[in-house]
N, C-alpha and C positions, 0 to 999 in steps of 0.2 A: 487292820483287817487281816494284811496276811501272818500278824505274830497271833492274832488270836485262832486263827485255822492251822497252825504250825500246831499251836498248845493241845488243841484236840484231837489233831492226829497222833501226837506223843500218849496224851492220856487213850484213848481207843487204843495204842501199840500196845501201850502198857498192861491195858483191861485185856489184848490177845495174850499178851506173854502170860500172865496171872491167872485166864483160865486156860490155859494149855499145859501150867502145872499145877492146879488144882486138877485138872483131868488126868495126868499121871498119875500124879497124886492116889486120885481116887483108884484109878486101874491099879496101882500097887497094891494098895490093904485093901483091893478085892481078891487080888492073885491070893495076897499071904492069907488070907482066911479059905480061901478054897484051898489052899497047901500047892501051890504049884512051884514048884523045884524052882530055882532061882537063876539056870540057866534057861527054863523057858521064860519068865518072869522078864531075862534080858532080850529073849529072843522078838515074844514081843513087846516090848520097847522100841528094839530096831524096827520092825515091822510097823508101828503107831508112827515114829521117828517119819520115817519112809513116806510112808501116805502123806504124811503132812508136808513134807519138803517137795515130794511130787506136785501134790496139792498148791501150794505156793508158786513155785515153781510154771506149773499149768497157769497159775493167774499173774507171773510176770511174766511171762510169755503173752500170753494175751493182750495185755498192756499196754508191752511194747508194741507189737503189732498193732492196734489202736494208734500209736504217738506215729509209727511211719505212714501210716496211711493217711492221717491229718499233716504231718508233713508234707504227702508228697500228693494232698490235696491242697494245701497252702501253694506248691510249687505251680500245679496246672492251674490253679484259680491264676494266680500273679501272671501267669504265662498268656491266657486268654483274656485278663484284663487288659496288658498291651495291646494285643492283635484290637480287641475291639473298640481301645481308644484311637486307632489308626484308622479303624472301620470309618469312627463316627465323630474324627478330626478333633478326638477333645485331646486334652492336657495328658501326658501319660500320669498315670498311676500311681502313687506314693504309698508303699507297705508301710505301714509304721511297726515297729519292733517291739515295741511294747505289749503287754498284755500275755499270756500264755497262748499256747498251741489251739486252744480249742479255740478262745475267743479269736485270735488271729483267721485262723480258720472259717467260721462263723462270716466273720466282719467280709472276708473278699467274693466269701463265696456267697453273702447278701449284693455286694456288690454289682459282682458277676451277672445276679441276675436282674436288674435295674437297667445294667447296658444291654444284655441282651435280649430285653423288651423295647427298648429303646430303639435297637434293630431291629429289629422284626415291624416295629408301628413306622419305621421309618420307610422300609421298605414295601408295608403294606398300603401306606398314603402315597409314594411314590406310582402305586402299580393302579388305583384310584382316579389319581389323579393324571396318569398317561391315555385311560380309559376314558375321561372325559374329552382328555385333548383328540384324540381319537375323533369320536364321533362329531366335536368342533367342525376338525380339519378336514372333516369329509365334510360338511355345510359350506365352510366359505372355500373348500380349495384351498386352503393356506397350509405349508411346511410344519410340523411340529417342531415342538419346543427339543435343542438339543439337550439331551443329558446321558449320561451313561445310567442303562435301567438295569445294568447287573452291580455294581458301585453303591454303596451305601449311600443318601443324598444326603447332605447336610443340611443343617437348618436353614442357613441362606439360601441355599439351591433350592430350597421344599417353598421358601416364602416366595421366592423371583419365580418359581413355578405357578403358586397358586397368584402371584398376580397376574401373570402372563393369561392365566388361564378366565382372570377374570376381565383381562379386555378384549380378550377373545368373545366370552357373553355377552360382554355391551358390545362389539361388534356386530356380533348376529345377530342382536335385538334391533341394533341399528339398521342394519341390511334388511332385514325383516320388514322393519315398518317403513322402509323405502318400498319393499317389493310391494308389500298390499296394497301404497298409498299410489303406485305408479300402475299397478295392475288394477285400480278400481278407474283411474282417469283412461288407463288403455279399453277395458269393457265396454266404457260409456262413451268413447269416441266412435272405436269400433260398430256401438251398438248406433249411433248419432249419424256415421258415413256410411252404414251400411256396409259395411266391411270383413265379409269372411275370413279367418286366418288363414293361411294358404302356405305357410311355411311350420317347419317343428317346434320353432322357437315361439312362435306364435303363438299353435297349438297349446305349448307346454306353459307358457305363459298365461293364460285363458284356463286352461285344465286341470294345472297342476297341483298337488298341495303345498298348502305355503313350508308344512316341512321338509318336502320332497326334493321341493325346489333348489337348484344347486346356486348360492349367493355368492358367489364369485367374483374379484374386481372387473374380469370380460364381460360375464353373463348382465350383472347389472349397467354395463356401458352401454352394451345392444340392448336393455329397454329404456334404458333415458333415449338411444338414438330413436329405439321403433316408437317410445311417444311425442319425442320432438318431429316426425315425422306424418304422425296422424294428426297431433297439433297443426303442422306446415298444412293437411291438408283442411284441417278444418277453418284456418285462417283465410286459405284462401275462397275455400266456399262461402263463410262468412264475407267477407270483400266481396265477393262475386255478387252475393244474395243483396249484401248492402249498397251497393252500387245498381244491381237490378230494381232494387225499390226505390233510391232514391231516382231513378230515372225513370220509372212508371208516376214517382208522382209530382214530377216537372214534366211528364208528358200531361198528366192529368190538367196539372194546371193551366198547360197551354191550350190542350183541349176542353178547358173547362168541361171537364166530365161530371153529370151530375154525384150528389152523393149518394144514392141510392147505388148506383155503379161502382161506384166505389168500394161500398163496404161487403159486397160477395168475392172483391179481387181476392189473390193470392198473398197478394203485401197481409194480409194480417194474419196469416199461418205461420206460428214463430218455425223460430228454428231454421237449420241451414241446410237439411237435409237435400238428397240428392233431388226424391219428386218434389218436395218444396223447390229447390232453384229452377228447376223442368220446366215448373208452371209460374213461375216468374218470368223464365223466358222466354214462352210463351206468349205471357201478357204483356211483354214487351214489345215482340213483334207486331202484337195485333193494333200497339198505341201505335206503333210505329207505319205502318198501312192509315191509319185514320191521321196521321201528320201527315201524310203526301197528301192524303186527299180534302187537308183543311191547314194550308201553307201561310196561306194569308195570315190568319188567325194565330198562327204557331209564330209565327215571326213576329208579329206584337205582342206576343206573350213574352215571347224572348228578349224583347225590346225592352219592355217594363223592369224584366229584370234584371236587363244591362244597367237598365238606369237608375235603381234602387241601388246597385254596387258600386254605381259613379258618387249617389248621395253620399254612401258610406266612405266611401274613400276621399270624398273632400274634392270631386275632380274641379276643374275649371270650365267655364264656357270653351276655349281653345280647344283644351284635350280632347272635350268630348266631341268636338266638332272633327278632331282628328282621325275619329272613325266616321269614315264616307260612307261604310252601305248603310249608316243608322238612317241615312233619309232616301235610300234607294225604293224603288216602289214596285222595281221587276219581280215578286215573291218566286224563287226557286229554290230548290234547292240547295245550291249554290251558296245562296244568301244567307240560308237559314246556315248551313255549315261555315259561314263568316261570322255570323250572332253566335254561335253557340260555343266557337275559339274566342271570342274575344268577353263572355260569362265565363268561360274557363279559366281564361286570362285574369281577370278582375278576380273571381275569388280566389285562387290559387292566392294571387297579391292581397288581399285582405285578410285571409285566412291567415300569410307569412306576418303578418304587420299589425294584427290584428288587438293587440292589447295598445301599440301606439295609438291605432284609429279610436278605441273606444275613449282613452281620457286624451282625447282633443274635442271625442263628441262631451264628454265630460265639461271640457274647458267652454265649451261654447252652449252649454245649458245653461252652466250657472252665468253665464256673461249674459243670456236672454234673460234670466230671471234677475239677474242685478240692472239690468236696462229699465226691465222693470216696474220694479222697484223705486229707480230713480224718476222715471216717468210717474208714478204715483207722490214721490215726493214737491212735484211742482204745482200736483195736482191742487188748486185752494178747498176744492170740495172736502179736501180728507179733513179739517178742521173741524168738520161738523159732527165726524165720527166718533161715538163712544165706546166705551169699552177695553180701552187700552192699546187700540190696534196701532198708531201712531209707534208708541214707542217699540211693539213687537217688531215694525218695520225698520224702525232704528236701529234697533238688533240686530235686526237679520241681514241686514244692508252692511251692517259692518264687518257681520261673520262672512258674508259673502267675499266681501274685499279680501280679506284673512286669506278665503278658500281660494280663490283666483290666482291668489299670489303665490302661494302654496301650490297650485297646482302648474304654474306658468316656470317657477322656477324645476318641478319633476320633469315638464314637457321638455325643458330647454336641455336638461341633462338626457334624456331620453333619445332628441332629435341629435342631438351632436354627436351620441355612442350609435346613434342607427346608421346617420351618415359616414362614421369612421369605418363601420362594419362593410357597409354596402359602397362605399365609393361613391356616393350620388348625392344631391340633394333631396331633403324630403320635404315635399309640397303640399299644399293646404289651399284650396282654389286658384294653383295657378301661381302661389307666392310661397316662399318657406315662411315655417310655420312662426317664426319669432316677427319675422317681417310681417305677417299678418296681425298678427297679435300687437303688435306697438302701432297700426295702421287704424285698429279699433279703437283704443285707446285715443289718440288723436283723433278721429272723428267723434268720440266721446265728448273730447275738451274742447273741440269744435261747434258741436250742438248745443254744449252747454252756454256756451259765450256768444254763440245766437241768442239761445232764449235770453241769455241777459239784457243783449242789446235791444231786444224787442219790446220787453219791460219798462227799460229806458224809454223808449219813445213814444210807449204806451200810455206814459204816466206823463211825459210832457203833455200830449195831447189832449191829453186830459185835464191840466194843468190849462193850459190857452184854451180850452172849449168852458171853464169853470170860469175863467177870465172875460170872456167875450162874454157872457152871461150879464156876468155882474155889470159890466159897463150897457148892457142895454137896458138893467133894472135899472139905472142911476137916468136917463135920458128920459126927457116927458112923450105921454104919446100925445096923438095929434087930437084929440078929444079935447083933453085938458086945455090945448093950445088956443084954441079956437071959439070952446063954449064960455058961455055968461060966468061972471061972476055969481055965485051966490052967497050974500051974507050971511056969517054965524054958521055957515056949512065949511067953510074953507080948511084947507088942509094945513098944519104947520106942517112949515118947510124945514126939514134936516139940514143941516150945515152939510153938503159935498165933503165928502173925501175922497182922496185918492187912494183909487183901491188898493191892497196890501199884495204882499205874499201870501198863496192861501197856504194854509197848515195843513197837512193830513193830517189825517188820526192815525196815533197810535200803535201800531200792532200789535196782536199779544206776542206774549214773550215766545211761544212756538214758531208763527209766524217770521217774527224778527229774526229769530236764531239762523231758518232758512233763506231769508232773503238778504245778508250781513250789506253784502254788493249795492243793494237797491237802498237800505237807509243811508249809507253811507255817502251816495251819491245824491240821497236826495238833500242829506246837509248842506251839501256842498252850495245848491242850487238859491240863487237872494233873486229876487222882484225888486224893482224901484219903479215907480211913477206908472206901476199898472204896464211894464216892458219886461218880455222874457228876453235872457241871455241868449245869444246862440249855444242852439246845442249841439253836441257831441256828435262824429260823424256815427250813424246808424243805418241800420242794414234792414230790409224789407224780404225776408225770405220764409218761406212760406216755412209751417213746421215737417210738413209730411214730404216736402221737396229735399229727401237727404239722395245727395249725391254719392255713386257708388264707390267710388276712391276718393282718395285726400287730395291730392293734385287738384283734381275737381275742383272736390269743393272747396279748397281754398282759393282756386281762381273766382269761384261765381261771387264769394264771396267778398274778395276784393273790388270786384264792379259794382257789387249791391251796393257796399260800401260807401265810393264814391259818389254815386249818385241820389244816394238819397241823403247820405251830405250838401250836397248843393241845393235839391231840394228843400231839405226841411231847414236850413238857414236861410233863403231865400224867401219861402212860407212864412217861417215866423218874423223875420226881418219887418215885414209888409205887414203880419196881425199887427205887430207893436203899433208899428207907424199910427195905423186903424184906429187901433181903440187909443191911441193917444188925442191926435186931433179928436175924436167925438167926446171925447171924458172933457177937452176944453171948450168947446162950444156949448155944451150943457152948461156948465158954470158959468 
């Protein structure tokens, strides 16, 4: 490229030289034909000479001046590209050498102007974005962001600004939607307690605009305190209201106030406001005047409900006896203020203990309803039933068991963590509660093995009342004994025998499954010569006679025992004899 721009400017040299003397040239043989003496002919020649070397001359002159001014714009571009790579922290500046003066020239002072837009956006986003912090740091009160704003910022400094600047906006969005959501609960308390604002903070709180508003980490701690404060007070007026109505309507109760009376009270105007509590306690006082003057009445109300708390809490005969004025009959005052410490007392204790009391009332449901159930199971009527209900009872008889056990072992871990907690025993009528629970059970196994025994002696007697039977069909009556023969009418006489073991029947397979105890005993049991065995000692006690502890009734039942052992051996001893001698003298 450059031998071919060399070649052109030689030939273009060449084409000056050649018409510069073809133009003498021609000035010559125009002189010689106009005839000008040939010292003017040289004269001008010098004079052409002249102008043209002036000429030239004038244009390297010019030229040059061009080449140093591109020089010694080359020199200040180079100079100001330092400074501004220092501005704007970048790399310094690498002139390359190459190229000629213009392109050189060209190239930095392109440059040049790149960084120095570069500044300028730099410091125009800088001056932006101190503007926005500005207006931030007047909302929440907070410090600006350090930077030097007369210093060119760098690109790091520009980004760590604009984030700074961006948590700064979720800041105040944040505070913001704290102030509305705390100044809509302060309006409505305010507006709820009847509560003028009375302070500036108040005011400005209530007034202000939410962009007005100064979000400050102070400004916002004085309205979380001034709502935690309208809050304190509306808890307590609520407590107050609530406590006023629950005591107008255990006054009501005790005064059995009609319903009509009731329902124009105050207890049904919500809310906790100040004239609502007013006329609460109001009607408070006025129950309270109509209890002095119907004591009586008020203190067997109070009574009732001492002793629905005693149900709940499982008390004992003992315990409850342990409060003396329950059978006082002086009605005062007095008394009433001992019933109504000692309903305090009780639910406060029920209230504390209150998820123990319910799954022990749990435990003693299902132990009614598994009682039962097994009470249904001995029942012979349920045989007759269809429909399936038999085995739904067998079912449920078993889930029961399942549930009891399941629920006895929760109870037992329950009472041993309440007692660790509280230091005390936890009582169940007077007994703790695993001790009452294995106390039931045992009279369970007790009752059962009554009814067994009962069955047993049920089914002897029944057995010797079947026996004595037969032996008086076998015996002639005195008719036969006594009247005429009559011929061809006579009766053939059976061969005597001595009567068997009589056989029951059968049971169905339902039946048998229930009563395993009762076949199995009744195998046991042989007849000879029309004579029952001694039976078994057996016990005579009523079904509905359950004694209220085990102690008990295991005593009664050892007496029962004994004695009607000796009886019914003695008894049957004498039937055998009985029908033995008369089964011989018939034969």
């Amino acid at each position: 490229m450059n031998r071919a721009r060399t070649r052109q400017s030689e030939v273009l040299a060449a084409e000056v030289v050649t018409a510069l003397t073809e133009a003498m040239e021609t000035l010559r043989e125009i002189w010689e034909e106009i005839g000008i003496p040939e010292e003017q002919r040289l004269e001008r020649t010098r004079t052409a000479k002249n102008h043209i070397k002036e000429l030239l001359d004038e244009m390297v002159a010019e030229e040059k001046d061009l080449k140093e001014r591109l020089l010694k714009s080359i020199e200040l571009c180079q100079e100001k590209l330092r400074s501004l790579c220092e501005d704007l922290q970048l790399e310094p500046f690498s002139t390359e050498e190459e190229g000629t003066i213009l392109e050189r020239e060209k190239s930095l002072r392109t440059r040049m102007e790149v960084l120095l837009k570069q500044r300028w956006d730099r410091k125009q986003e800088l001056k932006n974005l101190q503007e926005q912090e500005q207006d931030l740091c007047d909302i929440l009160c907070t410090t600006p962001f350090s930077i030097d704003a007369k210093a060119v910022p760098s690109l790091e400094e520009l980004d760590r600004y604009r984030r700074h600047l961006a948590s700064l906006a979720a800041e105040k969005e944040q505070r913001q939607e704290e102030f509305v959501r705390s100044r809509r609960q302060i309006t409505l308390l305010m507006e709820e307690l009847e509560h003028i604002p009375d302070t500036s903070f108040e005011r400005d709180v209530v007034d202000e605009d939410v962009e007005a508003f100064c979000l400050s980490t102070d400004n916002l701690a004085a309205l979380q305190e001034l709502l935690r404060q309208l809050e304190a007070r509306r808890a307590q007026n609520e407590a107050a209201c609530t406590e006023l109505r629950s005591r107008i309507t255990q006054l009501w109760e005790r005064l059995q106030v009609p319903v009509e009376e009731r329902e124009t009270s105050a207890v049904h105007v919500p809310g906790c406001r100040a004239r609502t509590r007013n006329a609460l306690q109001l009607e408070v006082e006025h129950l309270e005047e109509l209890k002095v003057q119907n004591m009586k009445a008020v203190i067997e109300a109070t009574r009732a409900e001492l002793a629905d708390y005693w149900e709940r809490c499982f008390y004992s005969q003992e315990q409850k006896e342990a409060f003396s004025p329950y059978c006082e009959e002086s009605y005062t005052e007095t008394l009433l203020e001992l019933h109504d410490a000692e309903v305090v007392k009780m639910k406060h204790y029920y209230e504390s203990h209150k998820d123990l009391f319910e799954a022990v009332q749990k435990w003693e449901q299902n132990w009614k309803l598994f009682l039962e159930l097994e009470r249904k199971a001995t029942d012979p009527s349920r045989f007759t039933n269809r429909g399936g209900n038999l085995l739904k009872e067998e079912k449920q008889r078993a889930k029961l068991q399942k549930v009891l056990s399941k629920l006895q072992e929760e109870l037992e871990v329950k009472t041993q963590a309440w007692q660790q907690e509280h230091q005390a025993v936890f009582l169940v009528k007077g007994q703790q509660f695993m001790e009452h629970v294995k106390e039931q059970w045992q009279l369970y196994h007790l009752e059962k093995e009554k009814e067994k025994q009962e069955r047993q002696l049920k089914r002897i007697r029944e057995t010797e009342m079947q026996m004595l039977d037969g032996i008086s069909s076998l015996m002639p009556s005195k008719r036969q004994m006594l009247g005429p023969h009559v011929p061809g009418k006579a009766r053939k006489l059976r061969p005597a025998r001595t009567p068997g073991p009589v056989t029951p029947k059968t049971p169905r397979a339902g039946y048998r499954e229930q009563n395993k105890e009762n076949v199995a005993q009744q195998h046991g049991t042989t007849l000879s010569s029309g004579c029952t065995p001694g039976a078994p000692a057996q016990q005579n006690l009523g079904v509905n006679s359950v004694p209220s502890t085990y102690s008990v009734f295991a005593r009664d039942l050892s007496k029962a025992s004994r004695s009607d052992t000796i009886l019914n051996s003695t008894a049957t001893t004498a039937s055998c004899r009985g029908a033995a001698a008369a089964a011989s003298n018939c034969l």
